[in-house]
C-alpha positions in Angstrom: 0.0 0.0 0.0 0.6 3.9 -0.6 0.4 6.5 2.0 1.2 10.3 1.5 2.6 11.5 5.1 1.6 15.0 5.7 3.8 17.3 7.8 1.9 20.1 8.7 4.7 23.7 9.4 4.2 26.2 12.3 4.5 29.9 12.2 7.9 29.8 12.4 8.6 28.1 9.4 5.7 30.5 7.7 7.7 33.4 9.0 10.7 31.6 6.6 13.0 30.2 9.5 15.3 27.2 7.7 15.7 24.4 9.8 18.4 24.1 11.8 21.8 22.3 11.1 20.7 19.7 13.4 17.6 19.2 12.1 18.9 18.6 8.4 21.1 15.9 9.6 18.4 14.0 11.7 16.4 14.5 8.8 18.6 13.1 6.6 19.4 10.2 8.0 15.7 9.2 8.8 15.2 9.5 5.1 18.6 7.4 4.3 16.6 4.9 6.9 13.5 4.9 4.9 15.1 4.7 1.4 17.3 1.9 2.5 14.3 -0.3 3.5 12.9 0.3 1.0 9.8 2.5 2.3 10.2 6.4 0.9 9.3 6.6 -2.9 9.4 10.6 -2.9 9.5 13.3 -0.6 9.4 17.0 -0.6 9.4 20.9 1.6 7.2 23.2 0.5 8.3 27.0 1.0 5.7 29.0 3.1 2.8 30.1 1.9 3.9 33.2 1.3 5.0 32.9 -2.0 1.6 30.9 -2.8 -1.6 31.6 -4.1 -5.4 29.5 -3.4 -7.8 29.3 -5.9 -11.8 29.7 -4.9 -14.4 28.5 -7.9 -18.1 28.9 -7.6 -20.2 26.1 -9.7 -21.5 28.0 -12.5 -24.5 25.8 -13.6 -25.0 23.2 -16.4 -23.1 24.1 -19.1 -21.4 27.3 -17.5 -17.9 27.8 -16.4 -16.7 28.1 -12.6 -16.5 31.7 -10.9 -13.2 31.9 -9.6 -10.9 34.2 -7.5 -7.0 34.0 -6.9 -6.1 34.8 -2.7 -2.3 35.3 -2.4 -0.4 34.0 0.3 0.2 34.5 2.9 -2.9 32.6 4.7 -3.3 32.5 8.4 -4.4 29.3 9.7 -0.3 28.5 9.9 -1.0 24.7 11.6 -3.3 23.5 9.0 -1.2 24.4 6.4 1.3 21.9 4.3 5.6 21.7 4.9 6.0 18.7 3.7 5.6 14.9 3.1 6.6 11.7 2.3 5.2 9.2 -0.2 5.8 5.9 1.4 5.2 2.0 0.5 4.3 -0.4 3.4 2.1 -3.5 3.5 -0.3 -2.0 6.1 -1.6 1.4 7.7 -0.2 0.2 11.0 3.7 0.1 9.6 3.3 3.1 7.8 2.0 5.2 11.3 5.4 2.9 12.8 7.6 5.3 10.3 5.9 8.0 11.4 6.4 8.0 14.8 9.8 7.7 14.2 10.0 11.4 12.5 12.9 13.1 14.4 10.1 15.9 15.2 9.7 17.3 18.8 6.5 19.2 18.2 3.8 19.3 15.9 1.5 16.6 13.9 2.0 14.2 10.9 -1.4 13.0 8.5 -1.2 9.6 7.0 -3.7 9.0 3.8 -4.2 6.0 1.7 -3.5 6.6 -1.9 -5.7 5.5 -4.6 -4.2 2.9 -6.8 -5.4 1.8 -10.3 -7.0 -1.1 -9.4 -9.4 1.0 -7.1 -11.5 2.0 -10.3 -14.0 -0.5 -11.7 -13.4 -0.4 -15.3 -16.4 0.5 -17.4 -18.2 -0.4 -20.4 -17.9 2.6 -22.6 -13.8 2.8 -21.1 -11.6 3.7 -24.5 -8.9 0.8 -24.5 -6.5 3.8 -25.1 -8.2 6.0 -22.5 -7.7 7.8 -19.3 -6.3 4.3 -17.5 -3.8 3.3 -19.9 -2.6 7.2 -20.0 -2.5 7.0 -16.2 -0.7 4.1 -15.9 2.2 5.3 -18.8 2.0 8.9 -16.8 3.3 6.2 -12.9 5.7 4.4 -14.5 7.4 7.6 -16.2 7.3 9.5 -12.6 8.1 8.7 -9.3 5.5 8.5 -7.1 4.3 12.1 -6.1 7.5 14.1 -7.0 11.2 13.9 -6.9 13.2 11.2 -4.4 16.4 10.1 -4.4 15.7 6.9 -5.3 14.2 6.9 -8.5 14.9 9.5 -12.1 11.6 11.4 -13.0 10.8 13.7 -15.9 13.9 15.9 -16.8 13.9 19.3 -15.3 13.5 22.1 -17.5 15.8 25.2 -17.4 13.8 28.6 -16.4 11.0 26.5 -14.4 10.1 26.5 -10.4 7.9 23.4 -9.0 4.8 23.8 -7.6 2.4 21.7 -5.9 -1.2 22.0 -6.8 -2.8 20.4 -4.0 -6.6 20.2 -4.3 -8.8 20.6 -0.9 -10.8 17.8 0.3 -14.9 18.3 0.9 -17.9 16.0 2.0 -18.4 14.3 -1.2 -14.4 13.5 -1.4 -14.5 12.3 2.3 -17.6 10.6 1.3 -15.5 7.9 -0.6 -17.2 8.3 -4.0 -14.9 7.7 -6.8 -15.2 10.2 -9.9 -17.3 10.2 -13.1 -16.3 8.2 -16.3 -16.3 11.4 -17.3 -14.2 13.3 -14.6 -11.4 10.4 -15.5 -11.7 11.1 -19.0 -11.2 14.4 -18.4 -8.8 14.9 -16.4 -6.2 12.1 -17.9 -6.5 14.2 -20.9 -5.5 17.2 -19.1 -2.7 14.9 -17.3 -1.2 13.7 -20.9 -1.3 17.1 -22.6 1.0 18.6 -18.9 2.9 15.4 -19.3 3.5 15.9 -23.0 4.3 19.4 -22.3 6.8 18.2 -19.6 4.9 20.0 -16.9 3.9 17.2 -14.8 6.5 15.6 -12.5 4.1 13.6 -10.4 0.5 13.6 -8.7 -1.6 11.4 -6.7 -5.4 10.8 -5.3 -5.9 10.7 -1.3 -9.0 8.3 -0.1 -10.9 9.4 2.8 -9.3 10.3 6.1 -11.3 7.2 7.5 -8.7 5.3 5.8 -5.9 6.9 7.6 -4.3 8.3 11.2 -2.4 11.1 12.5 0.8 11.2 14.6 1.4 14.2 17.3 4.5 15.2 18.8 5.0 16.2 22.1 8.6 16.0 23.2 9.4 12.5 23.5 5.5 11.8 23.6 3.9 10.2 20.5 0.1 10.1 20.1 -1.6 8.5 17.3 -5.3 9.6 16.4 -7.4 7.7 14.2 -9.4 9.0 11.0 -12.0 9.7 10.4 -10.9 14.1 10.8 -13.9 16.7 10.5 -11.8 19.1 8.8 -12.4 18.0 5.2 -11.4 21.6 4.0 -8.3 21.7 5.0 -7.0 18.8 4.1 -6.1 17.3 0.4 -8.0 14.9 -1.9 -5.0 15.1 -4.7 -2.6 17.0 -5.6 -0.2 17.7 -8.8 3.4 18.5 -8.9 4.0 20.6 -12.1 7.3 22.7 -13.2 6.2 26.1 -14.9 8.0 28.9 -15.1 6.1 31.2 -13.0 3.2 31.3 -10.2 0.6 32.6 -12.4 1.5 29.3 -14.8 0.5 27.3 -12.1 -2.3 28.9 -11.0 -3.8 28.8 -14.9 -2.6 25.2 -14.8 -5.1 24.8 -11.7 -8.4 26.9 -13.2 -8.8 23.9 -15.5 -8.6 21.1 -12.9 -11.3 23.0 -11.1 -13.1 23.4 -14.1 -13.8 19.9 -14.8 -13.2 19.1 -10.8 -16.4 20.5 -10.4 -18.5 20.1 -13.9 -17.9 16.3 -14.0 -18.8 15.3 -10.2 -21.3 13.0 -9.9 -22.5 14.7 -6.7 -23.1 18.3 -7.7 -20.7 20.6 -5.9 -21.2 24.4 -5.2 -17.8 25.4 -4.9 -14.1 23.9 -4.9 -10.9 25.0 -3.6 -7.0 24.3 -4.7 -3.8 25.9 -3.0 -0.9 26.2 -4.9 3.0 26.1 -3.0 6.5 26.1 -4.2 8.5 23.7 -3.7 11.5 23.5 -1.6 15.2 23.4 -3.6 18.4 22.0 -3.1 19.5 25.5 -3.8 17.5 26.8 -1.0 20.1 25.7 1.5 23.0 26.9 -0.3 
């Protein structure tokens, strides 16, 4: 099984504090413990949200496109808000909330989700044999799974581009655990292939509902694991997409069309959608 680990940051890491010396090295070598096991398939910081951007889209009726509104970072609510995280591998929920209690972290909280796999979409009828699953399944075994790790050589990176995630927020119907539309698949792998074939796309991944996962506080020494289901479906994620464009406003265009069909193909109609956009931490950045 998958499972995206979710650090959530603090307001000192929003105010743009880099982690200590210390802190690198302990984080380090948890990762070199996780890669060697064979656990960590991708991993990444994201910079605070200062220097991102949310997206807000208001159903427009049948046959009409979203309202939406760009909010610029930097947003309040600094403990709800994405650092970081780790795709991991491990046969069951129980070993992958084992790594996470192991997170050299002294404060703060870890969310574990589920990913959604291929095999978690009953194929229909009227599927294209060269259709949204075959696209999906060329798109995983041409990326790593949800961005960039050590481990494994994803799509090239292209000179005069930043990373971004695009993470899209979770609501009832997502929590709900009802799997998109024929259509919404269709839809959206054709928007996947044309970023891939543009070279846009470096990875992106589907989140099943919290029910299906845990979280991990710190306190000191103190560990405390909390199982899912969590009642704040707005602020967490349902998928996310990491694209390299070269600017912000790229990534925020990039994320007007997923909401687009995110909301005119769901089988349970929904009023209004939300995505959040953050760079992505760089090598560089600790120079």
């Amino acid at each position: 099984m998958r499972f995206m680990m979710v650090v959530k940051t603090d307001e000192r890491f929003e105010a743009g504090a880099a982690p200590s010396a210390e802190m690198l090295a302990q984080m380090d070598a948890f990762n070199g413990e996780m890669l060697k096991a064979g656990v960590m398939l991708a991993g990444e910081g994201l910079k605070p949200s200062a220097q991102g951007a949310r997206l807000r889209a208001v159903a427009g009726g049948k046959g009409r496109p979203a309202t939406m509104r760009v909010v610029d970072g930097p947003f309040a609510e600094a403990r709800e808000l994405v650092g970081g995280f780790w795709v991991v591998q491990t046969p069951t929920l129980a070993e992958a909330i084992a790594w996470a209690r192991r997170v050299p972290f002294a404060e703060g909280e870890v969310e574990i989700r589920k990913l959604y796999e291929l095999s978690d979409f009953p194929a229909d009828p009227s599927e294209a044999a060269e259709g949204w699953r075959e696209q999906e399944r060329a798109l995983r075994e041409g990326a790593p799974a949800g961005g960039q790790a050590s481990s494994a050589a994803g799509p090239a990176r292209q000179p005069g581009t930043k990373r971004f995630i695009v993470m899209l927020k979770s609501d009832a119907v997502a929590e709900s655990g009802a799997l998109p539309t024929p259509e919404a698949l269709a839809q959206m792998g054709a928007l996947m292939e044309e970023l891939a074939k543009s070279g846009a796309m470096l990875g992106g991944e589907g989140l099943k509902p919290s029910a299906q996962g845990a979280k991990v506080r710190y306190a000191g020494d103190k560990r405390t694991v909390i199982d899912g289901p969590f009642t704040e479906a707005k602020e967490m994620i349902a998928g996310y997409v990491i694209i390299q464009v070269p600017t912000l406003q790229d990534a925020v265009r990039f994320a007007e069309r997923w909401l687009n069909v995110h909301l005119a193909t769901s089988a349970v109609p929904r009023e209004s959608g939300e995505i959040e956009i953050r760079a992505l931490v760089e090598a560089e950045d600790f120079a």
